[in-house]
Biotite code that builds the C-alpha atoms (Angstrom):
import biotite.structure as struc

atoms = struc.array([
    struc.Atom([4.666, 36.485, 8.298], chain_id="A", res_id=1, res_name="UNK", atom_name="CA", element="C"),
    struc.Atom([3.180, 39.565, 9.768], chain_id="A", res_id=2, res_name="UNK", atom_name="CA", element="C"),
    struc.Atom([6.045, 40.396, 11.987], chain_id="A", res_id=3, res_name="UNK", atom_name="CA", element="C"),
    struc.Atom([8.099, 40.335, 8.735], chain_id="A", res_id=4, res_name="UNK", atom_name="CA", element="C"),
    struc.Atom([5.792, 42.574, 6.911], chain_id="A", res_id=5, res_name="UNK", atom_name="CA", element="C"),
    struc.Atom([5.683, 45.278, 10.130], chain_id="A", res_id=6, res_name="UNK", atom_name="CA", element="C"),
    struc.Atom([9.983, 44.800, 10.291], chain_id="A", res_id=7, res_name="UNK", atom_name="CA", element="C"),
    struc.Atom([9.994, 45.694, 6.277], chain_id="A", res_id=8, res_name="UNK", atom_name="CA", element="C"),
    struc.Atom([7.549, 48.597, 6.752], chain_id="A", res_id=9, res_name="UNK", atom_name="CA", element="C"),
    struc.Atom([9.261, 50.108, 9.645], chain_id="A", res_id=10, res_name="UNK", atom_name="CA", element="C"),
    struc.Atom([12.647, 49.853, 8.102], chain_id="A", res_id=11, res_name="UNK", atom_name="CA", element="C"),
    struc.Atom([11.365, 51.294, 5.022], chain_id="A", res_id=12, res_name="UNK", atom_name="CA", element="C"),
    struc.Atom([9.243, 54.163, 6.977], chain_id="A", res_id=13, res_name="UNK", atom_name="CA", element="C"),
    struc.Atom([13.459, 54.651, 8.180], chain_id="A", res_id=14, res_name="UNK", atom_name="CA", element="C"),
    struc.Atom([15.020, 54.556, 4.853], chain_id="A", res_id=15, res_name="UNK", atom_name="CA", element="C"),
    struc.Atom([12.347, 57.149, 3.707], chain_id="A", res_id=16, res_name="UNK", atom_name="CA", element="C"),
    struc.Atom([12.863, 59.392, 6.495], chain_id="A", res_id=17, res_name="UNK", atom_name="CA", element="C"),
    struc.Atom([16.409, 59.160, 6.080], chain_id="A", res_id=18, res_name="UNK", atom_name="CA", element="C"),
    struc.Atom([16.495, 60.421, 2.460], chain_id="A", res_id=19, res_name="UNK", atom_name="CA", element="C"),
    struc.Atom([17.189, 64.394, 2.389], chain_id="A", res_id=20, res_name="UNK", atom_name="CA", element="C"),
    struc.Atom([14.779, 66.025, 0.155], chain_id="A", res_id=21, res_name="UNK", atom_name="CA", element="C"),
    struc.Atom([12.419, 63.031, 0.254], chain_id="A", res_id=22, res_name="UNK", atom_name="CA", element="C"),
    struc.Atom([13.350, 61.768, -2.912], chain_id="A", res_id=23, res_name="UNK", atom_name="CA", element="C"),
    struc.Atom([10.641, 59.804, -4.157], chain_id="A", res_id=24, res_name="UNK", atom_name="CA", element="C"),
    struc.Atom([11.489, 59.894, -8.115], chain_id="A", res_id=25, res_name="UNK", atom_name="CA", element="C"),
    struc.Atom([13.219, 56.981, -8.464], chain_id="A", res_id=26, res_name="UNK", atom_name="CA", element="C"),
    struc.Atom([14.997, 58.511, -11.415], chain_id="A", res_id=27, res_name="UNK", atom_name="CA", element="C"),
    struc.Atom([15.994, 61.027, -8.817], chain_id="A", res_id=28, res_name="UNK", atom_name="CA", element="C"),
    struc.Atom([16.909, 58.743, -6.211], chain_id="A", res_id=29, res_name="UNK", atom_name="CA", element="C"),
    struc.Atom([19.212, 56.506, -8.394], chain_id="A", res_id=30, res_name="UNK", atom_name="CA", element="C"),
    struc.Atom([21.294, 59.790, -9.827], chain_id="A", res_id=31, res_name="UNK", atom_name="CA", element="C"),
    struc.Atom([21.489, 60.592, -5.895], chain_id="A", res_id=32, res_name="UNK", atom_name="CA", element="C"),
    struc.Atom([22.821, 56.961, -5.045], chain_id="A", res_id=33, res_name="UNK", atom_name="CA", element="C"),
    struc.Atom([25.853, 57.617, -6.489], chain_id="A", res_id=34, res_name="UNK", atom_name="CA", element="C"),
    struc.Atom([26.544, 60.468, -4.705], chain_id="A", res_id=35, res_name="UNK", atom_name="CA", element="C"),
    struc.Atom([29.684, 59.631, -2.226], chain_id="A", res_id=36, res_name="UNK", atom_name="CA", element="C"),
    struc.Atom([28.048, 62.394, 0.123], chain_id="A", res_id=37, res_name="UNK", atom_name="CA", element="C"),
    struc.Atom([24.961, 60.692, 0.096], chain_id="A", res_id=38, res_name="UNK", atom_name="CA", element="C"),
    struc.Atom([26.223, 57.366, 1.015], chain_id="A", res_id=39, res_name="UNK", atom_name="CA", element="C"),
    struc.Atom([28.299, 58.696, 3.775], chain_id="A", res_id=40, res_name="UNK", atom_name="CA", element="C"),
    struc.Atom([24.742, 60.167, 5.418], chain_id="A", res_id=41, res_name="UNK", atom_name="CA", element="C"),
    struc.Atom([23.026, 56.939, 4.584], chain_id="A", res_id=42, res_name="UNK", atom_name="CA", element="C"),
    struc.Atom([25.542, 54.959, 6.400], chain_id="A", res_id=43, res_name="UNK", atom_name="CA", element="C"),
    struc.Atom([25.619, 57.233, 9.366], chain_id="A", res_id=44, res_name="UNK", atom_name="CA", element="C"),
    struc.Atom([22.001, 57.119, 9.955], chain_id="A", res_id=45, res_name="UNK", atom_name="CA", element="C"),
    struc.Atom([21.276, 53.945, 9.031], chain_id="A", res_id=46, res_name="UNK", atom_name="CA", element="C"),
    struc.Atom([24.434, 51.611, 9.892], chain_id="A", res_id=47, res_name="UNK", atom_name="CA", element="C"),
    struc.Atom([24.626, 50.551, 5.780], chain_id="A", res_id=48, res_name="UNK", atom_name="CA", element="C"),
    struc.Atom([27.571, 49.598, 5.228], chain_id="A", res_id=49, res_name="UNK", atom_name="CA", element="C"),
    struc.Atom([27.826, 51.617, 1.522], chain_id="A", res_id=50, res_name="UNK", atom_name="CA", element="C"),
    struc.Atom([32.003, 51.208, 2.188], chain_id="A", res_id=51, res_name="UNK", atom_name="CA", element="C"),
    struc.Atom([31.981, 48.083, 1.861], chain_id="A", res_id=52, res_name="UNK", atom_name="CA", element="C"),
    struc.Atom([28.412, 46.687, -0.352], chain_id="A", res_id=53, res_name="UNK", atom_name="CA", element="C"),
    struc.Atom([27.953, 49.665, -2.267], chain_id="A", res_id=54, res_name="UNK", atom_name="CA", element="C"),
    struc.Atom([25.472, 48.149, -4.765], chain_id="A", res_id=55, res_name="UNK", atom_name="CA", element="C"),
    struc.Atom([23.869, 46.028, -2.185], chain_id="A", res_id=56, res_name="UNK", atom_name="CA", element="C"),
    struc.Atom([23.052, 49.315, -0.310], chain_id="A", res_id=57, res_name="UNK", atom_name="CA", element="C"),
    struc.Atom([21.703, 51.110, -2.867], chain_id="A", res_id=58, res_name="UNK", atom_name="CA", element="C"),
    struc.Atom([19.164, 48.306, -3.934], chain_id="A", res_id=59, res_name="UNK", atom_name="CA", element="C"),
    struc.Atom([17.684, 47.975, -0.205], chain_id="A", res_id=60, res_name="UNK", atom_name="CA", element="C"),
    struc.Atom([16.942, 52.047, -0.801], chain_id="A", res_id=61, res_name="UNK", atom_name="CA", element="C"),
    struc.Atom([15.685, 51.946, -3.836], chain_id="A", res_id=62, res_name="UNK", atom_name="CA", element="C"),
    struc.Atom([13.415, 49.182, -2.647], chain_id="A", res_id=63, res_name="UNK", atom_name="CA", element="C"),
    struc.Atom([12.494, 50.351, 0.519], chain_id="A", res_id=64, res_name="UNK", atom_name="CA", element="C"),
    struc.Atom([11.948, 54.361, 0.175], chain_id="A", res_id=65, res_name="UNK", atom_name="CA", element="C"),
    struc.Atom([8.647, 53.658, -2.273], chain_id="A", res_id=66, res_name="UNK", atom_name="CA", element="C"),
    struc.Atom([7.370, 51.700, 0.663], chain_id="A", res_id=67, res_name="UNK", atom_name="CA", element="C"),
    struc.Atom([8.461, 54.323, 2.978], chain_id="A", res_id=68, res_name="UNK", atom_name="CA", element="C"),
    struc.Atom([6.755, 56.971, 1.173], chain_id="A", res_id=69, res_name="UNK", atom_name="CA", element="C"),
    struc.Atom([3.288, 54.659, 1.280], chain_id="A", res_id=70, res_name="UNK", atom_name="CA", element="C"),
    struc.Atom([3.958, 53.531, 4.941], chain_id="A", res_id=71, res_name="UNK", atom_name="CA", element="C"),
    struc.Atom([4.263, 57.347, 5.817], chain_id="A", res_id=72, res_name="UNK", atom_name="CA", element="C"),
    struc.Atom([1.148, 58.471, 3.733], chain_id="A", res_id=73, res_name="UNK", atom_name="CA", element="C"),
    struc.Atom([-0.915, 55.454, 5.084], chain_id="A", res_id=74, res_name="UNK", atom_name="CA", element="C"),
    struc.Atom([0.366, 56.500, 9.139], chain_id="A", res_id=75, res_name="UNK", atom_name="CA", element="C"),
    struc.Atom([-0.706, 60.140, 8.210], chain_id="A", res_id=76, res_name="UNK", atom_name="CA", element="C"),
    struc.Atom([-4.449, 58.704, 6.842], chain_id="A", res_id=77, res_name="UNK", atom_name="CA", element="C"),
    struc.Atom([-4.501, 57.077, 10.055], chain_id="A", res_id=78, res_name="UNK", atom_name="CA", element="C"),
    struc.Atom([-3.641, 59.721, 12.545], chain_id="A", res_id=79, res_name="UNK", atom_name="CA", element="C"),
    struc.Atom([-6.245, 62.279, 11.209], chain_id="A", res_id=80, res_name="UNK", atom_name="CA", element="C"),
    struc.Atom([-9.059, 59.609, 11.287], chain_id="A", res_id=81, res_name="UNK", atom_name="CA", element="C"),
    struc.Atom([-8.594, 59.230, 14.708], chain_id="A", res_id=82, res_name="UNK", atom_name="CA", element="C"),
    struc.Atom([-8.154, 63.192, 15.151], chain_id="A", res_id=83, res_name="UNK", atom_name="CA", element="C"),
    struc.Atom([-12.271, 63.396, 12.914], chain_id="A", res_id=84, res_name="UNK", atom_name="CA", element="C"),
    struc.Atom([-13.294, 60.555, 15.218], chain_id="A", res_id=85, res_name="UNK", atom_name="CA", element="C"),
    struc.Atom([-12.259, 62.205, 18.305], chain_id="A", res_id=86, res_name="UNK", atom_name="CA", element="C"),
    struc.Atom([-13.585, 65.175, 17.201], chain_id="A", res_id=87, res_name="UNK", atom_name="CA", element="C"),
    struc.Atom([-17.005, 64.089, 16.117], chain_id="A", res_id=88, res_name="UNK", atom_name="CA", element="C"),
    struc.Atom([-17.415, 61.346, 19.398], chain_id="A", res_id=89, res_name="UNK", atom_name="CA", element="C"),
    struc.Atom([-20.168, 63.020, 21.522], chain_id="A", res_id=90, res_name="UNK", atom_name="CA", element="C"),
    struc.Atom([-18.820, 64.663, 24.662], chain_id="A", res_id=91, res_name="UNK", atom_name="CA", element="C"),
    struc.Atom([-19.501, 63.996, 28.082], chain_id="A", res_id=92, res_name="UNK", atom_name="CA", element="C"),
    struc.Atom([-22.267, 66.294, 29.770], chain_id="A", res_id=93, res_name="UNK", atom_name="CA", element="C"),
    struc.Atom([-22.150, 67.126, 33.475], chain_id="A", res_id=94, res_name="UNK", atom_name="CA", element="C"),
    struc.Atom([-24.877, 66.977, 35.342], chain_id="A", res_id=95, res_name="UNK", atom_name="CA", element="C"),
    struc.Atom([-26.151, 68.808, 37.972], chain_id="A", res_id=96, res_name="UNK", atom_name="CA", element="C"),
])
């Protein structure tokens, strides 16, 4: 179950990324979905196959580019705790 949860959140950390603009409306996001230019990048970057399962496609990025947008936010928490901790652990002292 956990290996499914990481595949979602990494595919969804791609569908976000992949979004120009980071569109994180979704009001935004569905008036962009029907944009033929839009699909075009979408399928080039991420293999979906908007040619042939338009309205397929467009429901896995509406679903997945909220998560994205958390997944992103919660790797970005994550990287500047460790950057605090490493800057608060004590440091080595030489000695003499």
């Amino acid at each position: 179950m956990r290996t499914l949860q990481q595949r979602r959140e990494r595919y969804a950390l791609l569908v976000w990324q992949a979004l120009p603009g980071r569109l994180d409306r979704p009001e935004s996001l569905s008036k962009r979905l029907e944009s033929r230019s839009l699909h075009r990048l979408l399928q080039s970057r991420l293999a979906l196959p908007f040619d042939t399962h338009p309205q397929e496609c467009k429901k896995i990025v509406r679903a997945l580019s909220a998560r994205g947008l958390e997944v992103a936010a919660n790797q970005l928490g994550t990287l500047v705790n460790r950057s605090n901790a490493a800057r608060s652990a004590p440091r080595p002292t030489l000695r003499k």
